[in-house]
C-alpha positions in Angstrom: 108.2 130.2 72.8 110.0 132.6 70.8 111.1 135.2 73.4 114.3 136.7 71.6 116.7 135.3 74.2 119.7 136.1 71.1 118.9 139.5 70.4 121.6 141.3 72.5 123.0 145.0 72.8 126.6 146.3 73.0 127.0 147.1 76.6 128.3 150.4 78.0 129.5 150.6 81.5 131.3 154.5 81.4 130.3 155.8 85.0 130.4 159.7 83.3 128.0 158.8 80.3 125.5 157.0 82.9 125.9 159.7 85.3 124.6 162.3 82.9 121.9 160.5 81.6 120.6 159.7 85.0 120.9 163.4 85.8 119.0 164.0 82.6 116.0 161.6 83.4 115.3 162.2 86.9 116.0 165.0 89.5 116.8 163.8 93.3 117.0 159.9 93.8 121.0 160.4 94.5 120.6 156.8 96.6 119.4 154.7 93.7 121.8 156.9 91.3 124.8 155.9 93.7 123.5 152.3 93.3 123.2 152.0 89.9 126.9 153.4 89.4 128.3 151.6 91.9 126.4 148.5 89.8 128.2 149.8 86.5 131.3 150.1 88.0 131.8 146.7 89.6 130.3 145.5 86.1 132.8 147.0 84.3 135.7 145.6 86.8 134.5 142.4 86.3 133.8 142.4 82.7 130.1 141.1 83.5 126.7 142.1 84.6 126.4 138.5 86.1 125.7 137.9 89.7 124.2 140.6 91.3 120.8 142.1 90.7 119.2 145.9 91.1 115.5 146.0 92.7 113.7 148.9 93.5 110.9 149.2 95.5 108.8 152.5 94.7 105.8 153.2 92.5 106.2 152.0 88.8 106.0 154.2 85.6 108.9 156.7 86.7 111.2 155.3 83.6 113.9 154.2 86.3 114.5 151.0 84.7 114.5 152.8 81.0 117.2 155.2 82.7 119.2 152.2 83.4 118.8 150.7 80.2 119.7 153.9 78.4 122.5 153.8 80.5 124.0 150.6 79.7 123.1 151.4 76.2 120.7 148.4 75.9 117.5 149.2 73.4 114.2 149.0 75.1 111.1 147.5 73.1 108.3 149.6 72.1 105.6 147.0 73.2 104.5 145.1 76.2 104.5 141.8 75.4 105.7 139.4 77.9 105.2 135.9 76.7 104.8 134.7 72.4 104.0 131.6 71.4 104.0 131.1 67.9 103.5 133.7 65.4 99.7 134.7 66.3 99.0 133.9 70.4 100.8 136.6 73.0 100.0 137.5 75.8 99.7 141.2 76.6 99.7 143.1 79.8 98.4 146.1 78.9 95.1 147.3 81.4 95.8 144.7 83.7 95.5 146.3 87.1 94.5 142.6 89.4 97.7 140.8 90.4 95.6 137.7 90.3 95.2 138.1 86.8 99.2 137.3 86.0 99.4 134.9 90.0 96.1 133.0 89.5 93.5 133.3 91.9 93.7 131.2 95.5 91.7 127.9 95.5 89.6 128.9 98.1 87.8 131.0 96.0 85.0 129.8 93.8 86.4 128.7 90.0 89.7 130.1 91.1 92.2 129.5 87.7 95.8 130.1 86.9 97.4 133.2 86.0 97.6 134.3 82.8 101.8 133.1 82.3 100.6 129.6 83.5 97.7 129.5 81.2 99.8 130.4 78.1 102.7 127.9 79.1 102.4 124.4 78.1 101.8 121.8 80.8 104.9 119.8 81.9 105.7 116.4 82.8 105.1 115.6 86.8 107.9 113.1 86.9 110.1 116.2 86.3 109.2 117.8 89.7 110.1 114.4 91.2 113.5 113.8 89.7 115.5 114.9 92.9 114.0 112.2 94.7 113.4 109.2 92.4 116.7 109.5 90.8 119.2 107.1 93.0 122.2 109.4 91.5 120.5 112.3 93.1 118.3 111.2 96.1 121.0 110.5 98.5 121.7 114.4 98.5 117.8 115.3 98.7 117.5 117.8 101.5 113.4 118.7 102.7 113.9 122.5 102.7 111.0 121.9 106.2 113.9 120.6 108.3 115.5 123.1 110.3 118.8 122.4 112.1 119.5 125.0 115.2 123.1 126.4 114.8 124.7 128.7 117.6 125.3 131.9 116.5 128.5 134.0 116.5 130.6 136.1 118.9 132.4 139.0 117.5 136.0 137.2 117.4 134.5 134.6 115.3 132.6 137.3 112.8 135.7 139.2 112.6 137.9 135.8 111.7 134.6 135.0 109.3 134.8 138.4 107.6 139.0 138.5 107.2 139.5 135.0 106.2 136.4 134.4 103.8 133.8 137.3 103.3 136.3 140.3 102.2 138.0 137.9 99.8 134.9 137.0 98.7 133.6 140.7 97.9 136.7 141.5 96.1 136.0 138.9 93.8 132.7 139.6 93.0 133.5 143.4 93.2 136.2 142.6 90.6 138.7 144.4 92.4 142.6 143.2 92.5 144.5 142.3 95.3 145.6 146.0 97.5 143.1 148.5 95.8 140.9 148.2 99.0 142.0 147.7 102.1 139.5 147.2 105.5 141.5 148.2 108.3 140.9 146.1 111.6 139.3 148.7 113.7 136.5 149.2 110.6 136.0 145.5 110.6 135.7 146.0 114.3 133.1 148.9 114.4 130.8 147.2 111.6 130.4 144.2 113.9 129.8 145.7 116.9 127.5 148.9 115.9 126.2 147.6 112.0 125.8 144.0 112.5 124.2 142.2 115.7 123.1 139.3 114.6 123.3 135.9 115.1 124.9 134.7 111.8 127.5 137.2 109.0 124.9 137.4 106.6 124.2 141.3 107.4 128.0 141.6 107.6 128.4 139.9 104.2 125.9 142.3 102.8 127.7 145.6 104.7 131.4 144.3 103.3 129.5 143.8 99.8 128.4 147.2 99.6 131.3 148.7 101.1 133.5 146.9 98.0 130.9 148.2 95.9 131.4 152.3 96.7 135.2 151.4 97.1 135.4 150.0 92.9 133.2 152.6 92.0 135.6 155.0 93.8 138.8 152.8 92.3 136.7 152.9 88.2 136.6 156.8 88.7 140.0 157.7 89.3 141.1 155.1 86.6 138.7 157.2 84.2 140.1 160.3 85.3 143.5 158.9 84.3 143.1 158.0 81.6 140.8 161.1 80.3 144.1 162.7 81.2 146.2 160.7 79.1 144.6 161.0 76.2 144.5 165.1 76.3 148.0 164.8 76.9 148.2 163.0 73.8 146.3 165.0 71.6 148.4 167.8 72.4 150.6 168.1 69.6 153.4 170.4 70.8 154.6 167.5 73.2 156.2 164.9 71.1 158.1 164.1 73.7 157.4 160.1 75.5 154.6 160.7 78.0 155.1 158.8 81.1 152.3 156.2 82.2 149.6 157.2 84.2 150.0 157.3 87.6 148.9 154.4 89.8 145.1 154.4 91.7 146.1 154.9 95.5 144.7 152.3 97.3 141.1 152.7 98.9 141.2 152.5 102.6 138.2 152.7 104.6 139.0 152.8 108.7 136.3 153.5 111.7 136.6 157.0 111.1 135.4 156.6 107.4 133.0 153.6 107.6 130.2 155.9 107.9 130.6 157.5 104.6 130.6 154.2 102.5 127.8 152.0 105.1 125.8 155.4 106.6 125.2 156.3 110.3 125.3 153.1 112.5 122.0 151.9 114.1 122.8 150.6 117.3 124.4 152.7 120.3 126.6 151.6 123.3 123.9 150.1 125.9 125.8 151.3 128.4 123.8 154.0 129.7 125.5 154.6 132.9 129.0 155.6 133.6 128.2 154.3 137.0 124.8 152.4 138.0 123.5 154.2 141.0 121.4 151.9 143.6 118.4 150.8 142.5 119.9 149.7 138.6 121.5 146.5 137.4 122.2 145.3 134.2 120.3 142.1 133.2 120.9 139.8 129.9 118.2 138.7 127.7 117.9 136.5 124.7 116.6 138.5 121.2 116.4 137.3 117.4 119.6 139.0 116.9 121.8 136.8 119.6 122.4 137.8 123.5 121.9 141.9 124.4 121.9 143.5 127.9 119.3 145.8 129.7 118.9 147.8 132.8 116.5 147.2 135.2 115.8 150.5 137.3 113.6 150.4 140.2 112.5 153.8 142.6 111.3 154.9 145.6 107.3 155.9 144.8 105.8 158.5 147.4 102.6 156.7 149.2 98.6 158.7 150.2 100.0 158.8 153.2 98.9 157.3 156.7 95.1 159.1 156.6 92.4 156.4 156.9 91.4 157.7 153.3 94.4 157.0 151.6 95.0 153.7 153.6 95.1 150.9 151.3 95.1 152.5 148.1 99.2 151.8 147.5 98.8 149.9 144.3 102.1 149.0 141.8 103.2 150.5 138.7 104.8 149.0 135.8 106.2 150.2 132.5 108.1 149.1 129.7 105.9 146.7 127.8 106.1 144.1 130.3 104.3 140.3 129.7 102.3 138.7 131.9 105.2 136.6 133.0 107.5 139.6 134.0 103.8 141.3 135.7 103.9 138.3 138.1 106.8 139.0 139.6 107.1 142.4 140.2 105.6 143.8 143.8 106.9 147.3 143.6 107.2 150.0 141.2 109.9 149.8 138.5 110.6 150.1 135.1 112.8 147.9 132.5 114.7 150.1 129.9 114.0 150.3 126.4 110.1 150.8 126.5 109.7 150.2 123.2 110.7 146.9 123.1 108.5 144.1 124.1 109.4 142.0 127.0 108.6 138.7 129.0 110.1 135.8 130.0 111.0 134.2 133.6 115.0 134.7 133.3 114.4 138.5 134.8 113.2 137.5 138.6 116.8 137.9 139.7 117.8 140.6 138.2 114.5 142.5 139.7 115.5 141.3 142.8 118.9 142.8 143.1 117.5 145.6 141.9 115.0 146.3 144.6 117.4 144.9 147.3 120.0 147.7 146.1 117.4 150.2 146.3 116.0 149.3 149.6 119.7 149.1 151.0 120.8 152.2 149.0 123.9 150.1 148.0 125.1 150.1 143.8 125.5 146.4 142.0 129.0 146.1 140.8 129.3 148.2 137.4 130.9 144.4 135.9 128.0 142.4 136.8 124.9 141.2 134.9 122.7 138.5 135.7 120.0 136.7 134.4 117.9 133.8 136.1 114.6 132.6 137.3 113.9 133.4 141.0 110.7 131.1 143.2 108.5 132.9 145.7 110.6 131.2 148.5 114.0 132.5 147.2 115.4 129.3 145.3 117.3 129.9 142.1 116.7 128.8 138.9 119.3 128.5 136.1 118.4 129.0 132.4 120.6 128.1 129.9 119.7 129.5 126.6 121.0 132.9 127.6 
């Protein structure tokens, strides 16, 4: 293999240099600009490009990733070669337009073969792959990536505990930010969990914390600059020989609910509170998602009938909506609906809750505004707990 692994470039991470040549190269993209100098920046704090890595998804050819190479100052090659081994054999992408030609073709295809990258690569040693397990230094850590382990999730406390105590000091590290240049106030932290991030585990928070750091160094590298641009017209000046003071210090970064928006966007989740005060007929059930626990409303209504003519006897029928399973169809009897349409729903935990709301309906009496309820109810009234919710 003789892929030039030493051949390196001098590195230039000023955010006013790549911001003109991205300017220069493409028109619009402001996202994936604000990306990339938010990349440069937190490169620049930590003195590395290591760690973190920029993908983007769009059509290729565009010269995005020669923009970013330009920017960093880092020389592009002329040619396409991917893989050269020896002097004479290389292997050349040029014209291929078949994935399968560089991913191999799947065995159940007749005379499938390896990609192209496999076919040029030597063939290695089996005993390798098998290391892990048949070395006794190493096997009694081996871990089968099949197994899963169920964990219970988290409840806001615990995220926000999780976020203060490990995942911001985390981010400033990798951001390469010091100790006071950004500072999360509580009510922020607060807000990302509870309208950004409803999941089960941090690892959406983690990645909301990361890019807040992120816009917050960039923000910190850019007053530096300005500094220090600054300084050194003040020093060029040559009717001042006076001692110029030091530049003054960055103010710290603070980001609080009322600002979150403008480093993380416009939440995606709203209150699920829809009512101020449930009138009869609605009550608030709980329900299990792959994002943890979530509430919903069950809302039932009176439905006018044909009438008591011998044509339009009989003909009462029921009416469902909301994307309801077969489990959910099965136990409703009268008209009503389950909010959020557009989500999918079934599962026996919801006989309960439909109950109380048609009983509130036909006695014309509201659930208590503090109450939801979840649970399996039997055709003869008997109660059935479920304990995953």
């Amino acid at each position: 293999m003789s892929i030039p692994w030493s051949k390196t470039s001098k590195e230039d991470f000023h955010l006013e240099r790549a911001k003109v040549i991205l300017d220069e190269d493409h028109y619009g993209l402001n996202d994936i600009k604000d990306r990339i100098l938010e990349f440069i920046g937190v490169s620049r704090l930590k003195g590395s490009v290591q760690g973190k890595i920029l993908c983007f998804v769009g059509p290729p050819g565009v010269g995005i990733a020669r923009s970013v190479a330009r920017a960093l100052n880092r020389e592009g090659r002329p040619h396409n070669k991917l893989i050269q081994q020896s002097l004479t054999d290389s292997l050349s992408l040029r014209g291929m337009t078949d994935v399968a030609e560089i991913k191999g073709h799947r065995r159940k295809y007749v005379g499938p073969m390896p990609g192209k990258v496999i076919q040029s690569l030597k063939k290695g040693d089996p005993a390798s792959a098998l290391l892990e397990l048949l070395d006794p230094e190493q096997n009694s850590f081996f871990l089968d990536h099949y197994l899963d382990v169920p964990v219970s999730g988290y409840i806001s406390e615990e995220k926000e505990s999780i976020a203060q105590n490990y995942l911001i000091p985390q981010a400033h590290s990798s951001s390469g930010l010091e100790e006071g240049q950004v500072l999360i106030e509580t009510d922020a932290l607060q807000s990302l969990i509870k309208w950004y991030c409803r999941e089960s585990g941090v690892r959406n928070l983690q990645k909301h914390i990361e890019k807040i750091l992120h816009k917050a160094a960039f923000k910190v590298l850019s007053q530096i600059q300005t500094n220090d641009d600054e300084a050194e017209e003040d020093e060029k000046k040559e009717e001042t020989k006076e001692e110029k003071p030091s530049p003054p210090p960055v103010p710290p970064v603070t980001v609080s609910s009322s600002n979150l928006k403008d480093f993380v966007g416009h939440p995606p989740f709203i209150s699920d509170r829809l009512y101020e005060t449930t009138p009869p007929g609605v009550v608030m059930g709980l329900a299990c998602t792959s994002m943890g626990g979530t509430t919903f409303y069950v809302e039932t209504g009176m439905a006018e009938g044909q009438g008591l003519s011998k044509e339009g006897r009989g003909e009462g029928g029921m009416t469902t909506t909301g994307q309801l399973g077969d489990v959910m169809k099965e136990s409703t009897v009268i008209a009503y609906t389950v909010a959020k349409g557009a989500t999918p729903k079934d599962d026996p935990s919801a006989g309960v809750t439909i109950v109380s709301a048609l009983l509130s309906l036909a006695m014309d009496r509201p659930i208590r505004q503090n109450v939801a309820m979840t649970g399996e109810l039997s055709l003869t009234g008997k109660y059935s707990q479920l304990t995953f919710v």
